[in-house]
C-alpha positions as CSV (number, residue, x, y, z in Angstrom):
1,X,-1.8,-23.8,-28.8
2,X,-5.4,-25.6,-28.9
3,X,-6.4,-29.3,-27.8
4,X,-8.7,-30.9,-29.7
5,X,-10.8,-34.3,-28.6
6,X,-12.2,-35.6,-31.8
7,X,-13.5,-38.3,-33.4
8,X,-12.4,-40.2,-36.2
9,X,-15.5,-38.6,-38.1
10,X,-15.3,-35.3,-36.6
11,X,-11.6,-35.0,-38.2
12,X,-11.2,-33.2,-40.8
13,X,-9.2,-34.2,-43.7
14,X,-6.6,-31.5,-42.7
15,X,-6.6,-32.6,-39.0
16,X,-5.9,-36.0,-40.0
17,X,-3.1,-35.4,-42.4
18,X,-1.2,-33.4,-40.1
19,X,-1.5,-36.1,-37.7
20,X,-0.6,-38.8,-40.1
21,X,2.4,-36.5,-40.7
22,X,3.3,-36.1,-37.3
23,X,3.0,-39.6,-36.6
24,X,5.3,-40.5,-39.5
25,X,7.4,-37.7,-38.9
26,X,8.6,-39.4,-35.3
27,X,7.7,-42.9,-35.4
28,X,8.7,-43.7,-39.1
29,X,11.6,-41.1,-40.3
30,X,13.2,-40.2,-37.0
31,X,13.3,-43.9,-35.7
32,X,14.4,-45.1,-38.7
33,X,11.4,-47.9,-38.3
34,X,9.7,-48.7,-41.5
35,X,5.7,-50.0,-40.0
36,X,2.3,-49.7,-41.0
37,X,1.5,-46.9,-38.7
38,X,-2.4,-46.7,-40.7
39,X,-3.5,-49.6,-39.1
40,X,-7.4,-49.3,-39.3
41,X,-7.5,-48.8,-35.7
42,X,-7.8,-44.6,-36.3
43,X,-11.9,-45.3,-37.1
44,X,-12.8,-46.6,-33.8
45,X,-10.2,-44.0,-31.4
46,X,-10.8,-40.6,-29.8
47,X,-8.2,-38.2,-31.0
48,X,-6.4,-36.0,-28.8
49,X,-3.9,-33.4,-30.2
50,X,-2.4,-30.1,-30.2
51,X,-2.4,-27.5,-33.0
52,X,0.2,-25.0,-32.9
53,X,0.7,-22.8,-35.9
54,X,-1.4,-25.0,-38.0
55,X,0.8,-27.9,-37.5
56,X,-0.2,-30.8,-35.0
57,X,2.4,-30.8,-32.3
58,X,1.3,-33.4,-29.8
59,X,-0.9,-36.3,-30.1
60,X,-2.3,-39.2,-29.1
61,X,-5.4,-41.9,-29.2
62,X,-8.1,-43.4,-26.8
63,X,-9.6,-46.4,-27.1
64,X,-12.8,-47.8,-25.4
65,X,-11.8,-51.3,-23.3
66,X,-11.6,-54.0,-26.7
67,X,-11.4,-51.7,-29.2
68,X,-7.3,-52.6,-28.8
69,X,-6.3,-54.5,-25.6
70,X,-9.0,-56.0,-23.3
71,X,-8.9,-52.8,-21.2
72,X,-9.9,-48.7,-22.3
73,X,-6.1,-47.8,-23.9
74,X,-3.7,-44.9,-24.9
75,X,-1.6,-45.2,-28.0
76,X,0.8,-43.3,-30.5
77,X,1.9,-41.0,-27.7
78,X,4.1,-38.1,-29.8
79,X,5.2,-35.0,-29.6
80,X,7.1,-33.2,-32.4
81,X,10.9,-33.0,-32.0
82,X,11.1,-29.1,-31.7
83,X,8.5,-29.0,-28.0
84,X,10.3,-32.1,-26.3
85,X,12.1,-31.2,-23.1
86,X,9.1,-28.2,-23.0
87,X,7.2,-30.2,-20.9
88,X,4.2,-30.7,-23.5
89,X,4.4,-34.6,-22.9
90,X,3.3,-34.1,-19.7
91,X,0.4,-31.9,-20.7
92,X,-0.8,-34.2,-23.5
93,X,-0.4,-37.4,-20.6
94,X,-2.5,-35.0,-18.4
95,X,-5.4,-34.2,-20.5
96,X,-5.7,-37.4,-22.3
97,X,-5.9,-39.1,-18.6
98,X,-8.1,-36.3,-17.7
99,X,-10.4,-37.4,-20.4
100,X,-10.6,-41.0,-20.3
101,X,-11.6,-40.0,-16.2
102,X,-14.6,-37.8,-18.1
103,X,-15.2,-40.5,-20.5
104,X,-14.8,-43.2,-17.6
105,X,-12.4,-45.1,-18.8
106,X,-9.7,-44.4,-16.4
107,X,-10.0,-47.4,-14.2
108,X,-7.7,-48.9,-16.0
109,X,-6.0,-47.8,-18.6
110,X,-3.4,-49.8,-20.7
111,X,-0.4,-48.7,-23.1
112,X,2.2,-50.7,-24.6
113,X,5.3,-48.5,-24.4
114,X,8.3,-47.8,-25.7
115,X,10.9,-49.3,-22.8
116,X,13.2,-46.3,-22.8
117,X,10.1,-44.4,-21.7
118,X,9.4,-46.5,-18.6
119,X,10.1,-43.4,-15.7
120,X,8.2,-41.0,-17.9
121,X,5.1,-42.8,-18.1
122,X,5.4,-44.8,-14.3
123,X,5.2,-40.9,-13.1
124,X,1.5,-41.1,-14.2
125,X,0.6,-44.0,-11.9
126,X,1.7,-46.7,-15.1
127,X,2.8,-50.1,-13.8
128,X,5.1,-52.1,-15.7
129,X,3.1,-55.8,-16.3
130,X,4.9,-58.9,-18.3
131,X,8.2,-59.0,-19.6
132,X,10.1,-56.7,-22.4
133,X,9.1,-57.1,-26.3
134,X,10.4,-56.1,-29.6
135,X,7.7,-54.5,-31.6
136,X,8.9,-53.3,-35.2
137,X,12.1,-53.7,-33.5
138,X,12.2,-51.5,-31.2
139,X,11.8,-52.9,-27.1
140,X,8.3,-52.3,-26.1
141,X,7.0,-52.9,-22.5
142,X,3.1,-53.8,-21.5
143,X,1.9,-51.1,-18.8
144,X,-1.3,-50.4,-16.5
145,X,-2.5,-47.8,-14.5
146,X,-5.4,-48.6,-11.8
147,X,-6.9,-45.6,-10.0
C-alpha cells in the first residue's frame, strides 16, 4: 500500500480516475445517492489516498481555511468496501490530520459529516457544532476539531 499527498496538478490522469471511481463507487452506487460528486472543488484540494494493487483504496481531500468552509477542511472521507472494519479509516484520519499539522492547518480543522459517523470521527478530537442536516438526503452533521 502507498500514500500519496498530491496536488490537483500533480495528479495524474490515472490517479484521478481511480479516485473519481472510488468516490462514485461509495458515495454514488453503494448509497444509492444520485449528486454531483465533480464539484470544481478537486482544483484547489490536496489529495490524500492510498493505492493498493493499482486501485485507490482510501481517500480524502484538504482544503486551505476558504477554499470550502471559513476554516482549513477535510472532505470525501472513503475507503473502499472490501478494507472497512481493517482499520484503514483510522490510518487515512491519522495521516491526513498528520498533514494539515505539517501544512499548519490543524488548528482547526472542519468536516461536514455523515451523522452515522459521529463516534468515529469525535475519536479524533471532532466536536459536533449546530444542529443535524440533510445533504443529498442523507443526515449530515457540522464538526470541529481545535488542538
Amino acid at each position: 500500500m502507498q500514500w500519496q499527498y498530491k496536488s490537483y496538478d500533480q495528479l495524474t490522469k490515472d490517479e484521478l480516475y481511480k479516485i473519481l471511481r472510488l468516490r462514485a463507487e461509495v458515495f454514488v452506487v453503494e448509497q444509492d445517492c444520485p449528486y454531483q460528486d465533480v464539484d470544481n472543488k478537486d482544483q484547489k484540494a490536496l489529495h490524500v489516498f492510498a493505492m493498493d494493487e493499482g486501485e485507490a483504496i482510501a481517500y480524502t481531500r484538504i482544503f486551505y481555511a476558504g477554499d470550502y468552509f471559513q476554516e482549513p477542511a477535510i472532505g470525501r472521507v472513503v475507503i473502499q468496501k472490501k478494507y472497512r472494519g481493517s482499520g484503514l479509516g483510522q490510518t487515512l484520519m491519522q495521516k491526513t490530520i498528520e498533514k494539515m499539522q505539517e501544512l499548519g492547518l490543524a488548528k482547526e480543522i472542519r468536516i461536514s459529516a455523515q451523522q452515522y459517523l459521529k463516534n468515529f470521527y469525535e475519536s479524533f478530537g471532532f466536536k459536533q457544532i449546530g444542529e443535524p442536516y440533510l445533504e443529498d438526503g442523507i443526515p449530515h452533521i457540522g464538526m470541529l476539531r481545535k488542538e
